[in-house]
DRENDO-1510 file (C-alpha; in Angstrom, 1 decimal, always signed):
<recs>
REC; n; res; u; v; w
REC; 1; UNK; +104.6; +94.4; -75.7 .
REC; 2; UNK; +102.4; +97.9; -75.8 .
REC; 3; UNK; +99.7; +97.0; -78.8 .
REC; 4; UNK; +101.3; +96.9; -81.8 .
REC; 5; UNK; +102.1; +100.3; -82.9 .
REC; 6; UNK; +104.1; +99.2; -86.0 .
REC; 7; UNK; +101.6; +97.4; -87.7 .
REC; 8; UNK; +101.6; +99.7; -90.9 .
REC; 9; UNK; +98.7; +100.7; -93.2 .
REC; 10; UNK; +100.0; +100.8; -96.2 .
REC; 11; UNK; +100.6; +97.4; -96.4 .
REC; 12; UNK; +97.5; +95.4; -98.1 .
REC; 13; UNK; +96.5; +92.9; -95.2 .
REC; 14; UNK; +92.8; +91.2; -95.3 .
REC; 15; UNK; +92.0; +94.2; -92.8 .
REC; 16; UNK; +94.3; +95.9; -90.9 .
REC; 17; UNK; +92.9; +94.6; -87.4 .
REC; 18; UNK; +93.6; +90.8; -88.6 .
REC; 19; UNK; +96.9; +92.4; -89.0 .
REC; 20; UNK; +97.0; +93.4; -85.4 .
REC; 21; UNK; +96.3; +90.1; -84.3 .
REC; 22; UNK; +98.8; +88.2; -86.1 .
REC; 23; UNK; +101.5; +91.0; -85.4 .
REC; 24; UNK; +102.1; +90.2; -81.9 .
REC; 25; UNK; +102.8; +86.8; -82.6 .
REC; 26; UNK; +105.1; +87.1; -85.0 .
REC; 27; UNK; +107.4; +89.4; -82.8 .
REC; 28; UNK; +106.6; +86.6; -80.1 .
REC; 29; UNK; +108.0; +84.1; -82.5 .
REC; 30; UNK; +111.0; +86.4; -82.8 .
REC; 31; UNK; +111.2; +87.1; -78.9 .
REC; 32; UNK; +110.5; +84.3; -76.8 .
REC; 33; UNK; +113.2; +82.2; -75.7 .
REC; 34; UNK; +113.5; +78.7; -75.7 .
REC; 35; UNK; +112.3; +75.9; -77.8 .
REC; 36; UNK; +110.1; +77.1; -80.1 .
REC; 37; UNK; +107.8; +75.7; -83.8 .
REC; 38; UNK; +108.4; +77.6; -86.6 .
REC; 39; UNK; +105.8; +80.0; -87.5 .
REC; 40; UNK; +104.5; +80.2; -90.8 .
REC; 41; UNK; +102.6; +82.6; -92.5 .
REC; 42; UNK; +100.0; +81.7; -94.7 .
REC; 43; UNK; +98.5; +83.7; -97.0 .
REC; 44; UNK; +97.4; +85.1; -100.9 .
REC; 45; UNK; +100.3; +86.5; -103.1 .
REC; 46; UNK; +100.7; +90.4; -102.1 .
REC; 47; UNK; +98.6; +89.8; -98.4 .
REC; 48; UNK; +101.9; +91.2; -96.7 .
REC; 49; UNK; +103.3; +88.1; -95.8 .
REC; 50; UNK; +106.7; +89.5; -96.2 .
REC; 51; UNK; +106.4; +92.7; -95.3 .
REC; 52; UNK; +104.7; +91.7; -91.6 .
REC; 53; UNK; +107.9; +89.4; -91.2 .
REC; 54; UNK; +110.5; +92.5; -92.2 .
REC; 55; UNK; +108.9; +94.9; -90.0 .
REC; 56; UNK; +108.8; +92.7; -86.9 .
REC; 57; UNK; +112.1; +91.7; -87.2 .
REC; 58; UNK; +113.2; +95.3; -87.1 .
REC; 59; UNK; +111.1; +95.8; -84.5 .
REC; 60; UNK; +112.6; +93.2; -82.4 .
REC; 61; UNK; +116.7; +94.2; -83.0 .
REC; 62; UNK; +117.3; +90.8; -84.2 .
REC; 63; UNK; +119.1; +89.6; -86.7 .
REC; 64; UNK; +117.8; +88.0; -89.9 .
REC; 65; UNK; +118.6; +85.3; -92.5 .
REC; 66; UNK; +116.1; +85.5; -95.5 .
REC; 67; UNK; +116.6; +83.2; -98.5 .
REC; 68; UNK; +113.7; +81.3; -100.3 .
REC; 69; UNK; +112.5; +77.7; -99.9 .
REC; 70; UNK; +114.6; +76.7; -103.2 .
REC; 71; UNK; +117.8; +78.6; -102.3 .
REC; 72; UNK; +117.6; +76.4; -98.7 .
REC; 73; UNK; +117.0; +73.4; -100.8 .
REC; 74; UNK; +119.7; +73.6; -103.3 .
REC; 75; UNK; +122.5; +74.5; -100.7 .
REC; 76; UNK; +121.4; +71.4; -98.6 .
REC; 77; UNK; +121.7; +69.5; -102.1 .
REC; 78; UNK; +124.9; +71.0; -102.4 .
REC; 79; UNK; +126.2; +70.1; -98.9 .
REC; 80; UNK; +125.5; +66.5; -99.0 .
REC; 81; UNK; +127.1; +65.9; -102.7 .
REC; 82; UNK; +130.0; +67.7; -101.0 .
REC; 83; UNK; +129.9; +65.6; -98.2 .
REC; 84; UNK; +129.5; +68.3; -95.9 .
REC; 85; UNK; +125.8; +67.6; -95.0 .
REC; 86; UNK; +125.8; +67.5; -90.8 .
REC; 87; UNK; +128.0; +70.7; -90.7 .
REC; 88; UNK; +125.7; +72.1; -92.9 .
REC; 89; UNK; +122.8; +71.0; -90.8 .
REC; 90; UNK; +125.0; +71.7; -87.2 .
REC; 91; UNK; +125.6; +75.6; -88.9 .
REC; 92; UNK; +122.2; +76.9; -89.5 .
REC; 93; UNK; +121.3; +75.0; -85.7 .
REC; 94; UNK; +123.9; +77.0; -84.5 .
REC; 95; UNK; +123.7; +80.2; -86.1 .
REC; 96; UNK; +121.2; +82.8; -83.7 .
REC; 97; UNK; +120.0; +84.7; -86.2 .
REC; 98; UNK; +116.5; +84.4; -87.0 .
REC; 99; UNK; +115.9; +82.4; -90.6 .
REC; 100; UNK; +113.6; +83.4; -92.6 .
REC; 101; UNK; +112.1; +80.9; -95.4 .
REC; 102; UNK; +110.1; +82.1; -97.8 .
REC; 103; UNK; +107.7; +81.0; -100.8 .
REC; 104; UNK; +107.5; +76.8; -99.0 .
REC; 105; UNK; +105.3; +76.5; -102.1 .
REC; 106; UNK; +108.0; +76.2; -104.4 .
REC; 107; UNK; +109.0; +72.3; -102.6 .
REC; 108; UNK; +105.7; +71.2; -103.7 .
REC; 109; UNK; +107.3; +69.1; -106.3 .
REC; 110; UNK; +109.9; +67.6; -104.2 .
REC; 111; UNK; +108.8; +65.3; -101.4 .
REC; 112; UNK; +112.1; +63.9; -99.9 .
REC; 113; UNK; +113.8; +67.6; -100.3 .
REC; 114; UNK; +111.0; +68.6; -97.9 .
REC; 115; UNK; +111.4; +65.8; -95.7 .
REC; 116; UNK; +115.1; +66.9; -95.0 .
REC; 117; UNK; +113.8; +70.5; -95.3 .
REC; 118; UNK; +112.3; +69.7; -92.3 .
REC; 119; UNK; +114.5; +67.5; -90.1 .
REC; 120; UNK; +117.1; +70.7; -90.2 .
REC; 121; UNK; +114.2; +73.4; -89.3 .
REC; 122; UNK; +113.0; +71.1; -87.0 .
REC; 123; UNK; +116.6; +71.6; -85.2 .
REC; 124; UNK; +117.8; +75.0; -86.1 .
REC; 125; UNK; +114.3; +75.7; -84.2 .
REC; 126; UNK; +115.4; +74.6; -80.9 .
REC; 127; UNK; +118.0; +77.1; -80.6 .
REC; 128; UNK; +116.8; +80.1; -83.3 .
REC; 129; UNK; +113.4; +81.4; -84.6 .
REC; 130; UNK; +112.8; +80.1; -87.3 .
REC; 131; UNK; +109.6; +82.2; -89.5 .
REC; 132; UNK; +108.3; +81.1; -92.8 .
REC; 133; UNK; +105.8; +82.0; -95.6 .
REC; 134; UNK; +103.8; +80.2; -97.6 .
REC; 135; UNK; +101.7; +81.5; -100.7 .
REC; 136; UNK; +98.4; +80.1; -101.7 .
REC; 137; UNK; +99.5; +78.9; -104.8 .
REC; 138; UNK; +99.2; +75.6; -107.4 .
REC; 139; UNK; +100.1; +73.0; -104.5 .
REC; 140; UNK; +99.5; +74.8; -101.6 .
REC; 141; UNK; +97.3; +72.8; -99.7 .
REC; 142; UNK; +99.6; +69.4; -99.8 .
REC; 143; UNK; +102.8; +71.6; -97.9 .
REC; 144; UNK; +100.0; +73.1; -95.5 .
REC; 145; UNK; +99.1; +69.8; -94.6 .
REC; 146; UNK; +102.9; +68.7; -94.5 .
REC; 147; UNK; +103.5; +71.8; -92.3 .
REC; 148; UNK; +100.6; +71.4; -89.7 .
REC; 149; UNK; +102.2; +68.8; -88.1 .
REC; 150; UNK; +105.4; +70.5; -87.0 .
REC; 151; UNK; +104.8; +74.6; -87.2 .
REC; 152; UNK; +102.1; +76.9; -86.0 .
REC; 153; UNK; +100.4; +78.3; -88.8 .
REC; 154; UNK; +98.8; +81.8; -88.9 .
REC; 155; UNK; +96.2; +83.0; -92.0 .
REC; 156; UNK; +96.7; +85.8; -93.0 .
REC; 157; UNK; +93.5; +85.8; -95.7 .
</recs>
């Protein structure tokens, strides 16, 4: 990696050079093989949270899956009331693409959903990068603490 040329102005970051530091691992997170943690980015509502994630992932030629924290949530629901929960869990391990979870906030209420939540990130991340945001929001703090354990997480604010 030459700098990071693609870190973009327009896009309302704490500063932009805070930007340049967290840029390079981000496309790192996307880039490096082998086992990996999922990387999280932390940060206010509007910091560029998703914007940072887009543009390295372009930046990188990879492939992406985006969906939101409750989307992942209810189609894990849905697999294991349809019986189908290990294929479920063995397809997103399997799948290369990089997934891409946003807006972790919104499990705040649901304890055991995160639990599982994290047993399949936890495996898909041995094989796939695995990149998610989390907004400081009402119950923020609680899934930070439930994410230190098993991500790297990166402030963006």
């Amino acid at each position: 990696m030459r700098g990071t040329p693609w870190v973009r102005c327009d896009v309302e970051f704490a500063t932009v050079a805070q930007a340049s530091k967290i840029a390079p691992k981000v496309l790192g997170a996307l880039t490096r093989p082998g086992v990996r943690r999922p990387l999280v980015l932390r940060g206010r509502s509007g910091s560029g949270k998703t914007t940072l994630l887009r543009t390295a992932v372009e930046e990188s030629g990879r492939e992406a899956v985006w969906c939101s924290a409750i989307d992942l949530a209810h189609d894990m629901v849905e697999a294991i009331r349809e019986g189908r929960h290990e294929a479920y869990r063995a397809g997103l391990a399997e799948d290369p693409r990089a997934l891409c979870v946003e807006h972790l906030e919104d499990l705040r209420d649901r304890p055991r959903t995160r639990e599982e939540v994290r047993h399949m990130l936890e495996r898909a991340a041995r094989t796939r990068p695995i990149l998610l945001t989390l907004t400081r929001a009402r119950g923020h703090v609680a899934i930070a603490r439930w994410l230190r354990p098993w991500t790297e997480i990166v402030l963006l604010d």
